[in-house]
N, C-alpha and C positions, 0 to 999 in steps of 0.2 A: 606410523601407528598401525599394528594389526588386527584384524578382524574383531576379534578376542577383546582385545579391548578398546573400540571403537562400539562395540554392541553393548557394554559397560557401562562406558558414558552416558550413551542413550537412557540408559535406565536413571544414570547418576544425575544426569541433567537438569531432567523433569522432578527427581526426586527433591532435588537440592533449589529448584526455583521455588516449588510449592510449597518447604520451607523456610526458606528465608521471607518469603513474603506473609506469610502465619506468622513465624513472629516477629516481625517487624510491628504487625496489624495488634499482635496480643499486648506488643510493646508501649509502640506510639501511636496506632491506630492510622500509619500513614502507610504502610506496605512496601518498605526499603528505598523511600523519598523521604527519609528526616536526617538528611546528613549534616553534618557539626556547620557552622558560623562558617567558616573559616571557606569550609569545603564552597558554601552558597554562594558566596564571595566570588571565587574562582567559576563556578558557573556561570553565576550571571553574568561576567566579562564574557564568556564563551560568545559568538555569534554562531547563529543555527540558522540555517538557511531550510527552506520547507518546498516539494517537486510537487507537482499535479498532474497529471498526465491526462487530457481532455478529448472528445470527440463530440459532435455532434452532427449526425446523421442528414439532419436538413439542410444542412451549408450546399450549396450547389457547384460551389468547388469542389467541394469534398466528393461529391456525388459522381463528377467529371472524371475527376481523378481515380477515384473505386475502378468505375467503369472501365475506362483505357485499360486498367492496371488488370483486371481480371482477363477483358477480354482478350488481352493479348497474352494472356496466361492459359487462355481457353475453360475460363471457370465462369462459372455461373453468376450474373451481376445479380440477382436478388436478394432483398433479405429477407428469409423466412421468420420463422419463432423456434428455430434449433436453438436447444443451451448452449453448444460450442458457436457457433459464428451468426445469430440471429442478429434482427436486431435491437433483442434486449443489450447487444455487447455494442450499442451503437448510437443510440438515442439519448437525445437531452430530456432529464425528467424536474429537473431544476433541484438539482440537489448541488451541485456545484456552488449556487451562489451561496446554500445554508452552510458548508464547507468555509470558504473564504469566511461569511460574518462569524461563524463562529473560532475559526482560528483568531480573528480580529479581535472577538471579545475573549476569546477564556484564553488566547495567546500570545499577547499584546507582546512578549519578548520576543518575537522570531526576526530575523536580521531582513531577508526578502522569503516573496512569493514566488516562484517559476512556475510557467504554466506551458507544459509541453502537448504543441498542438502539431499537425501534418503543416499547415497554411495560414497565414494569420489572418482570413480568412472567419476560424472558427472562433476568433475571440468576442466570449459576449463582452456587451457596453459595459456592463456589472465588473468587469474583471479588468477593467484598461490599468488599473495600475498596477499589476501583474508584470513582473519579466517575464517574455515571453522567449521560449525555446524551442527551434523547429527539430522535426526528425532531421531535417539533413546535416543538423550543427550537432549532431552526436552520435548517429546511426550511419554506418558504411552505406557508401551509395547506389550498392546493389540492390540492396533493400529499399529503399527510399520509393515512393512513400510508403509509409506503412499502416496494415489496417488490423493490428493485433495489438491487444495492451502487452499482451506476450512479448512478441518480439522488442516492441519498445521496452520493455524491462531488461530484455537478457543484455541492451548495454549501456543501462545505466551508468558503470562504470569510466563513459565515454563523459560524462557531463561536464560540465566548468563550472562547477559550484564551491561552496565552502566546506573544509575536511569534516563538519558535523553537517549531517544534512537529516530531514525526514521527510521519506516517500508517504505520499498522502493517496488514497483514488479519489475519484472525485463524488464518491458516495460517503465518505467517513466524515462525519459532523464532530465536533467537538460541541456537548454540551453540558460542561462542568468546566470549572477552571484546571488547569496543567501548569504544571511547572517545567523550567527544564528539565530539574534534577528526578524526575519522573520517565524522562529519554534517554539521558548520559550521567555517570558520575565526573567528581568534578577531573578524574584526569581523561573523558573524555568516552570513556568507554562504554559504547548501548545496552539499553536494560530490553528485556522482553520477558515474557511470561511463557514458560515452557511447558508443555505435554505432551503424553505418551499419544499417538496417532497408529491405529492401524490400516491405513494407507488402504480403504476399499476399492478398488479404481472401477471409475464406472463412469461413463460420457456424461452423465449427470452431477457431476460432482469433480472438484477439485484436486482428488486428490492426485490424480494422475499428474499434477503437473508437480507435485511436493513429493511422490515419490520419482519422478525425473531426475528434477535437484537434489534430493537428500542420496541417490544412489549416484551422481556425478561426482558430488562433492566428498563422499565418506569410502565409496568404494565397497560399499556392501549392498549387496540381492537379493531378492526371494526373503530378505527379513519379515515382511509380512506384517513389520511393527516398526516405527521411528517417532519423532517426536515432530513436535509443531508451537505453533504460537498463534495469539490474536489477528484475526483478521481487522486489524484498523493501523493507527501512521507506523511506517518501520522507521527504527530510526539508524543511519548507519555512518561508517567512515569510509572518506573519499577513499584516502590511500589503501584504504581494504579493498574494496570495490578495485582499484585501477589492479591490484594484484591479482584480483579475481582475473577479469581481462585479459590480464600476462599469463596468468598461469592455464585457463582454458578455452583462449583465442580462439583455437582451430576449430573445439567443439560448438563455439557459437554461432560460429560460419556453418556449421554445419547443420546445426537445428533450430537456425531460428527461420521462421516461415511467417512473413510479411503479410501475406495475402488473407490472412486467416488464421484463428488457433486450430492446434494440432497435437495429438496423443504423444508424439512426441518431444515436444519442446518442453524450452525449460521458462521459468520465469524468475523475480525477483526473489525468491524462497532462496533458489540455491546462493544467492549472494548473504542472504541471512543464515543459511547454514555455514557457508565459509567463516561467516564471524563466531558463529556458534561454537563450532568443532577445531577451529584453527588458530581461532583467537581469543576474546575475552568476552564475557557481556555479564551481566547482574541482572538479579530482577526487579521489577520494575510492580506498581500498585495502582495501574490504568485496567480501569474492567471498559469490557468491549462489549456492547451487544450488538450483534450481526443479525440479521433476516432478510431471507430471500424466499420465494415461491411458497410452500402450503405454511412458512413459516409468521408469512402475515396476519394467518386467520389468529394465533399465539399471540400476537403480541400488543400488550399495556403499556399503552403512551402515556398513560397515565401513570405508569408506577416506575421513570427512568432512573430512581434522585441518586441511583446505586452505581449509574455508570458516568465513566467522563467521554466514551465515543458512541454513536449511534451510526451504524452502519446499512443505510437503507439500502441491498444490491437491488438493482433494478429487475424484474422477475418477468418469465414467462408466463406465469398462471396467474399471477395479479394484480390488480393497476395500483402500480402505489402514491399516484396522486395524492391521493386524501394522507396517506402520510405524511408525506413532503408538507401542504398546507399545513398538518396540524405542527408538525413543529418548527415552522415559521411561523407562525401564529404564535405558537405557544412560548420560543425559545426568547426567538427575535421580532415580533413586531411593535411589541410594546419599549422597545429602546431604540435611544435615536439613531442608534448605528443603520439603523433600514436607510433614512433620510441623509445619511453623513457619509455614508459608506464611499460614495465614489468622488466627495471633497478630502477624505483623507488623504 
């Protein structure tokens, strides 16, 4: 594919998700999730397996392990309030358990849960009927253990899950109902919701690690412009993912950095771009609302009823406590799932 038009695409992408999901919306008012009998049929057979990838900063193993692993790195065992390696990228705020109850309730078709931790160690009580998956059962051993969501993403593609799987973090709530046919169509292929991004790289912000992946994967620079997607579940295919792996091995070895994030690395983006650009996907009628840092003081928990993910990132500039309570409170306390949760 050359330059030319790979920078095409880019436009046709975004172009072509924004409408098909208008008129699906003008249509059915479902956003390209009203697909025929036949098709539902064949999804709902599908099994979809759902990844978590977890830490939490007050384990004392965890702590042990940081420690050794730094010092013998000769890096600083602290954790400040930096956006790149604080410990906002490290602390339990208890948004994980509204994750699980809410997959449970608005997700009742997912096949299993995996819950990828350093040590089994960091698993809460809340979470024991969770499969659990260590970094050493899918991340090379040079790296092991690892103290970056980064690094844990770039090899995903290492996992022993089922060919439909979706990445979850452990801030993205589900709180509306989902369907499958919302993730994949029925022959299996991922939806996402696509837009134009122009990739402002700045320590404070993400983008740097989307234009990593989007210029690994497509082979173009200095664009200054690419596209993107929601920040809440990805959904993807094993067999993609393991191609990913095959086809840029060597680069992974080369930029993933265990110890910490880093300007350089890549994350789980470039495997969603590999499906993006190489392969197939549709779009998808899941609105996302993300907030993190001055984006708290914005936001109406009171007015969600328009999305189906609420994405609380945990913030340097504000406690999001009262968050978290209000929508356990609000979502889940009043259904028996609080009290049944860990008899499931």
């Amino acid at each position: 594919m050359t330059r030319l038009s790979l920078q095409a695409q880019i436009g046709e992408l975004a172009e072509w998700s924004i409408a098909a999901v208008l008129k699906t919306v003008d249509l059915h008012g479902s956003g390209g999730s009203n697909p025929s009998l036949s098709a539902i049929k064949i999804i709902e057979s599908m099994d979809i397996d759902i990844v978590i990838p977890f830490v939490d900063c007050s384990d004392p193993v965890w702590q042990k392990a940081r420690a050794e692993r730094l010092k013998n790195n000769k890096k600083d065992t602290k954790l400040g309030n930096d956006w790149l390696n604080g410990i906002s990228r490290y602390r339990d705020t208890g948004t994980l358990e509204l994750v699980l109850l809410g997959i449970k309730k608005y997700m009742p078709w997912y096949h299993k849960i995996y819950l990828i931790v350093s040590h089994k160690s960091q698993v809460p009580s809340y979470a024991k009927n969770c499969e659990i998956i260590l970094h050493k059962d899918f991340i090379p051993n040079e790296f092991c253990p690892v103290f970056s969501s980064s690094a844990i993403e770039t090899w995903m593609g290492n996992l022993k899950v089922l060919e439909h799987f979706i990445w979850f973090n452990d801030d993205i709530i589900p709180i509306r109902p989902l369907k499958p046919t919302q993730f994949f169509t029925d022959k299996g292929t991922p939806k996402y919701n696509i837009y134009l991004d122009d990739f402002k790289v700045t320590t404070g912000t993400g983008h740097y690690m989307r234009l990593n992946d989007f210029e690994l994967v497509t082979g173009l620079t200095n664009t200054g412009r690419g596209v993107t997607t929601d920040h809440g579940p990805m959904p993807y295919r094993l067999s993609w993912c393991q191609e990913f792996v095959k086809k840029y091995n060597d680069v992974l070895y080369k930029r993933c950095y265990p110890l910490g994030r880093n300007m350089n690395e890549i994350n789980q983006w470039a495997y969603a771009f590999y499906q993006m650009f190489w392969k197939h996907i549709r779009p998808t009628d899941i609105k996302v609302r993300s907030t993190t840092d001055n984006g708290y003081s914005k936001l109406n928990l009171d007015n969600l009823s328009k999305y189906h993910i609420l994405c609380l990132n945990d913030s340097v500039k504000a406690d999001i406590t009262p968050y978290v309570k209000f929508i356990k409170d609000k979502y889940f306390r009043k259904h028996p799932m609080i009290s049944l949760y860990e008899r499931l």
